[in-house]
C-alpha positions, 0 to 999 in steps of 0.5 A: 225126671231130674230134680236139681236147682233149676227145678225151683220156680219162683214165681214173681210179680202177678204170675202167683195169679195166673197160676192159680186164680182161684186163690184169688178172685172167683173164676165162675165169671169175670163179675168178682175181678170188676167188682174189685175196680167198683170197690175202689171208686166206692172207697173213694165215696166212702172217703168223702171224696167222689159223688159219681160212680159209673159203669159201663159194659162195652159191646166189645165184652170190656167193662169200664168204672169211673169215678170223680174221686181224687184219681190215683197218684201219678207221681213216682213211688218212693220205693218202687221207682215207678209211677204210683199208678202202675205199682197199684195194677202191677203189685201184689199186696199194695195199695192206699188202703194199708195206711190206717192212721190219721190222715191215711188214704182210707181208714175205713175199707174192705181191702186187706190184702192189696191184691184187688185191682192188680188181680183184675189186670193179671187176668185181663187181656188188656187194661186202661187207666186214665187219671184225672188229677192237677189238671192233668189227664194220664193214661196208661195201658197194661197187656196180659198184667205187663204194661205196654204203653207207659203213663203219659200226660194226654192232655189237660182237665178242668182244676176242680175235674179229677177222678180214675177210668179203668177199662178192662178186657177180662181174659175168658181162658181164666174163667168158667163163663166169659160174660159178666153176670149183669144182675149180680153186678145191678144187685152190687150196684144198687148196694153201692148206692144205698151204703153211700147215701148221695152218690150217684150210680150208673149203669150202662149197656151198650149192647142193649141200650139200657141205662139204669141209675141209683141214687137213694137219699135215705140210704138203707130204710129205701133199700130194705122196702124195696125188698120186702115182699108186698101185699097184705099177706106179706105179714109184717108185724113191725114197720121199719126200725133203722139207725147208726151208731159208730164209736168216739175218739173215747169209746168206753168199749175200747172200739176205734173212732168211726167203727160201728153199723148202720141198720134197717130192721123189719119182722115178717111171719113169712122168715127172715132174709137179708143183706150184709156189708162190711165197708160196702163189701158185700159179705152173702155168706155173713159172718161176725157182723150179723152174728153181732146183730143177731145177738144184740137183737136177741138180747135187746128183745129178750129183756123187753120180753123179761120185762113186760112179763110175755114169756110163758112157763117152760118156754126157752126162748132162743136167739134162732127164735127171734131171728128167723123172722127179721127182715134186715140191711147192715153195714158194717164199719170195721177198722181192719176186717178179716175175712175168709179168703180173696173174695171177701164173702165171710167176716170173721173178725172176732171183735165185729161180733161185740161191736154189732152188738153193743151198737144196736142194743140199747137203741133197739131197746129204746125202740121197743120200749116206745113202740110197745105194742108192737113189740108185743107182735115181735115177741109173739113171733119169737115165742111161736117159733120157741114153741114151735122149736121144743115141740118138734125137737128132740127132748130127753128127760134125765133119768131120775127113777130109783137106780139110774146113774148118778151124774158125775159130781165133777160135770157141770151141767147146762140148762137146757134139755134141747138135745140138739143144741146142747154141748159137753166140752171135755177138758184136758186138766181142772184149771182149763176146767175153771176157767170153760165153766167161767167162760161158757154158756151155761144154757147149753154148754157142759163141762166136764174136766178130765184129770190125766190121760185118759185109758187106752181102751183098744183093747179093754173088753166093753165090760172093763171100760167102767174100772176107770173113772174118768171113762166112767164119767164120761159115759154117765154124762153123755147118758149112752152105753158101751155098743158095737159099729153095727148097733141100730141108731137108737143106742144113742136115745139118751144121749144128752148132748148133740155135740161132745167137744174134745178141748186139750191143749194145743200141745204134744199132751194135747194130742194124746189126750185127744188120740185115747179120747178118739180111740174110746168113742172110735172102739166102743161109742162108734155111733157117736161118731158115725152120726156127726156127734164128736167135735175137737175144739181148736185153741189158739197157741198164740196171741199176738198183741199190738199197744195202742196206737193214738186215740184212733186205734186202741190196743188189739189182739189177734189169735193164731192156732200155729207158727203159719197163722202167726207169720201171717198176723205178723206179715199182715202188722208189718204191711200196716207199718206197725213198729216191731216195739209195739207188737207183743208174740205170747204163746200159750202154753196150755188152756189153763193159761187164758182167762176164761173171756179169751176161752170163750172168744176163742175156742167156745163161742160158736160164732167165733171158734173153730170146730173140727168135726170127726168124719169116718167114711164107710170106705176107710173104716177098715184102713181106720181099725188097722191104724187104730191097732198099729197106734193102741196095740199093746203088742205092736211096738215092733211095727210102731216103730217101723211106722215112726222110722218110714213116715216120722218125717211128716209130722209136726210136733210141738215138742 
């Protein structure tokens, strides 16, 4: 097959999502495409500006979304030269949703990317926009994402009538069923109502006839008691705590006006569930927001539980303990989320994390403390299930008789002696060391510093491993011996540690480091990665820093691990119109070089870091030893070099 200049597609417009709509939008049903027309009625409500949202799905297998709202601008776009409205279906990354700034179409949304609603029309056979604004009525048709009958005026409204019809005719060739799921689309629905206290939801269904309709005044204290289990066996312990509290123009945490949660919150022995939101984006695999709530929450009744003297000798009670009984709703407001992908199920925006919390505790706190007794029953729920945690778990004792290894003076060790949880971070170099101690938890979290690199032990004998030190340290502190790939599990009975964390720089050293960390546990600790226990810790290597802009948006800062996530920050600040003067690139040039809040946020905190783990499957073990002994083989230069010249190419190396 030739491969020349005419080979080299370019894709433009809305193609990129016809040829893969799985980045895109979910593909196991045209639900998430609707979903995305919804999310824009919504940010209209959102706004202030629309009181009515109503869907409609249509026996023909269409499905159409109206709002009162503004309607979508109508006028020609300066830069593109075409009506707003068609810019707003027919290109990716566009949208009212960018503008942050005061006065800005949204300042509080779930759209990032720009690429909703143009998704929808790129996988839609036909769709049809009429716009009610200024009186006038517009309609525009597109076919296959192309528009085939241009925006025109068909007709006068009433001054005070304006909003947006979309109808749209998903194509059933992109997705795996060609129905929408109308029970996720009632659930999205009522969620909509429930975040927008007064406005009205509907739904409607030609084909059977049925119409439901939403509208909640007191928002998420209705919707939470709609979802509790009923009955005298449901086993609440509290009734429902609820409340909101979004930041100042002069926030003392540095968060923008506006941001902030809402909440209803309710314990139940029967375990906890719930929903949450982020700018009414449903978010069902969570992420930052409900760690933030998590951990406000955890805080807030740990103190009442300090206070009020409830916690019984050598019981450690944890955050889990307190949280696998809430019943809960949140909603968060965050001025420029990130989230995992298109469909925007996970926040990971690291700053939600703070905000939740520092919203909800000091509210929470004052609550428990006028409801006494019953915060005596949530502290008595959280206490069983600690209980109930350290006696199912695994708990090893340090060994303390006559003859037993001497812990390493260098580690610093955690608290706890639950196994399972607890975890040894091995740093590259004593300055990172510092500023991991500093930045840990020194509940569960150990660290223990590496100084250089650490021995090639590929082809060391297992009795030899000991001669160096800083291998020695490690195998005393992990509290395992030197064993064989065939050894039975129980090798690893003293291992004191459930998750041994490899921490190096994001470097060329980095990587060696952590290559002779990898070929002592691959060679002679193979059970610790056989049974999932060795991690490597992904730092940044940049931090991209914005000043602040006005009262409304304090100072940010963004971590990128390589140049493709920093490219990314960067395409993201540049679409946000952020000035070039404003935005400051620094790179790391080890992990000595963060402060230890950075480290923490960035690389230890488990809610907010990246953890690779180490997998070897059984397939590939043999291909793995060959490997190992090309790379560590002290008589394999011949063929390393080789292997470099083939395959040197593929690697990228920050040298």
């Amino acid at each position: 097959m030739a491969y020349s200049e005419s080979s080299i597609r370019v894709l433009k417009g809305l193609e990129p999502v016809k040829e893969r709509p799985g980045m895109y939008t979910r593909t196991d049903s045209p639900t998430h495409i609707i979903q995305e027309v919804i999310d824009n009625a919504a940010d209209e409500a959102l706004a202030g500006f629309a009181k009515k949202i109503a869907v409609t799905l249509h026996d023909d297998g269409s499905v159409s979304v109206e709002d009162d709202g503004r309607g979508i601008p109508v006028g020609i776009h300066p830069d593109e030269g075409v009506p707003t409205v068609e810019v707003v279906f027919t290109r990716l990354h566009a949208g009212g949703k960018f503008d942050k700034k005061s006065g800005g179409a949204y300042a509080f949304s779930g759209g990032l990317h720009g690429v909703g609603v143009s998704v929808t029309n790129a996988l839609s056979t036909r769709l049809e926009v009429l716009v009610k604004r200024d009186s006038k009525l517009h309609r525009l048709v597109f076919g296959a994402g192309h528009v085939v009958e241009p925006l025109v005026e068909v007709g006068t409204v009433g001054a005070r009538n304006s909003g947006t019809v979309v109808r749209a005719w998903p194509d059933p060739k992109y997705f795996d069923a060609p129905k929408i799921r109308k029970h996720e689309l009632e659930r999205l629905l009522r969620a909509k109502a429930v975040l927008l206290p007064g406005v009205k939801v509907t739904l409607k269904d030609e084909e059977s006839g049925d119409e439901k309709t939403w509208l909640y005044a007191d928002g998420l204290v209705s919707y939470l008691k709609e979802t509790l289990p009923e009955g005298e066996d449901a086993g609440f312990v509290s009734r429902v705590f609820a409340g909101e509290r979004y930041a100042s123009a002069s926030d003392p945490a540095g968060f923008a006006e506006g941001e902030g949660a809402a909440w209803a919150l309710a314990w139940c022995e029967a375990g906890g569930a719930g929903e949450s939101y982020v700018n009414l984006i449903p978010t069902l695999l969570g992420g930052t927001h409900e760690a933030g709530l998590r951990a406000g929450i955890y805080e807030s009744l740990k103190d009442f539980v300090t206070h009020h003297g409830l916690l019984p000798s050598k019981v450690n009670m944890q955050a889990d303990d307190v949280w696998k009984h809430v019943r809960f709703v949140l909603s968060a407001r965050v001025l420029d989320p990130q989230f995992q992908g298109q469909t925007k199920e996970k926040l990971t925006s690291r700053d939600a994390l703070r905000l939740v919390a520092s919203r909800i505790k000091d509210p929470l706190d004052s609550w428990l403390n006028g409801h006494v007794e019953e915060g005596k029953k949530i502290a008595e729920l959280a206490i069983k299930a600690a209980l109930s945690r350290q006696k199912a778990g695994k708990v090893v004792e340090k060994k303390k008789q006559s003859g037993a290894a001497v812990l390493p003076g260098k580690l610093t060790d955690c608290e706890s002696e639950d196994i399972a949880r607890n975890e040894i971070f091995l740093v590259e170099g004593d300055s990172a060391g510092g500023s991991a101690k500093q930045g840990r938890d020194r509940e569960y979290q150990a660290i223990l510093p590496l100084r250089g690199k650490v021995l090639n032990t590929w082809e060391v004998e297992r009795g030899e491993i000991f001669g160096n030190n800083e291998v020695h340290d490690i195998a005393v502190a992990l509290g395992i011996d030197p064993h064989s790939a065939d050894a039975p599990d129980t090798v690893l009975d003293n291992l004191r540690y459930g998750k041994v964390i490899i921490m190096a720089d994001a470097d060329v050293d980095g990587s060696h480091i952590q290559t002779l960390l990898l070929t002592l546990f691959f060679r002679h600790f193979p059970k610790l990665i056989e049974l999932g226990h060795v991690y490597i810790a992904q730092p940044p290597l940049f931090c991209v820093k914005v000043a602040a802009q006005g009262k409304g948006r304090p100072e940010r800062r963004f971590y990128a691990l390589d140049d493709a996530e920093r490219d990314q920050v960067l395409e993201r600040l540049q679409e946000d119109k952020v000035r070039d003067d404003n935005i400051h690139v620094g790179r790391f040039k080890g992990l000595g070089e963060m402060n230890p809040e950075q480290l923490r946020e960035t690389t230890m905190h488990p809610d907010t870091r990246r953890l690779l783990t180490v997998v070897l499957p059984r397939e590939v073990l043999e291909e793995a030893r060959r490997m190992f002994t090309l790379l560590m083989g002290k008589g394999e230069a011949a063929g390393r070099r080789s292997w470099m010249e083939a395959n040197g190419n593929l690697v990228e190396a920050d040298i």
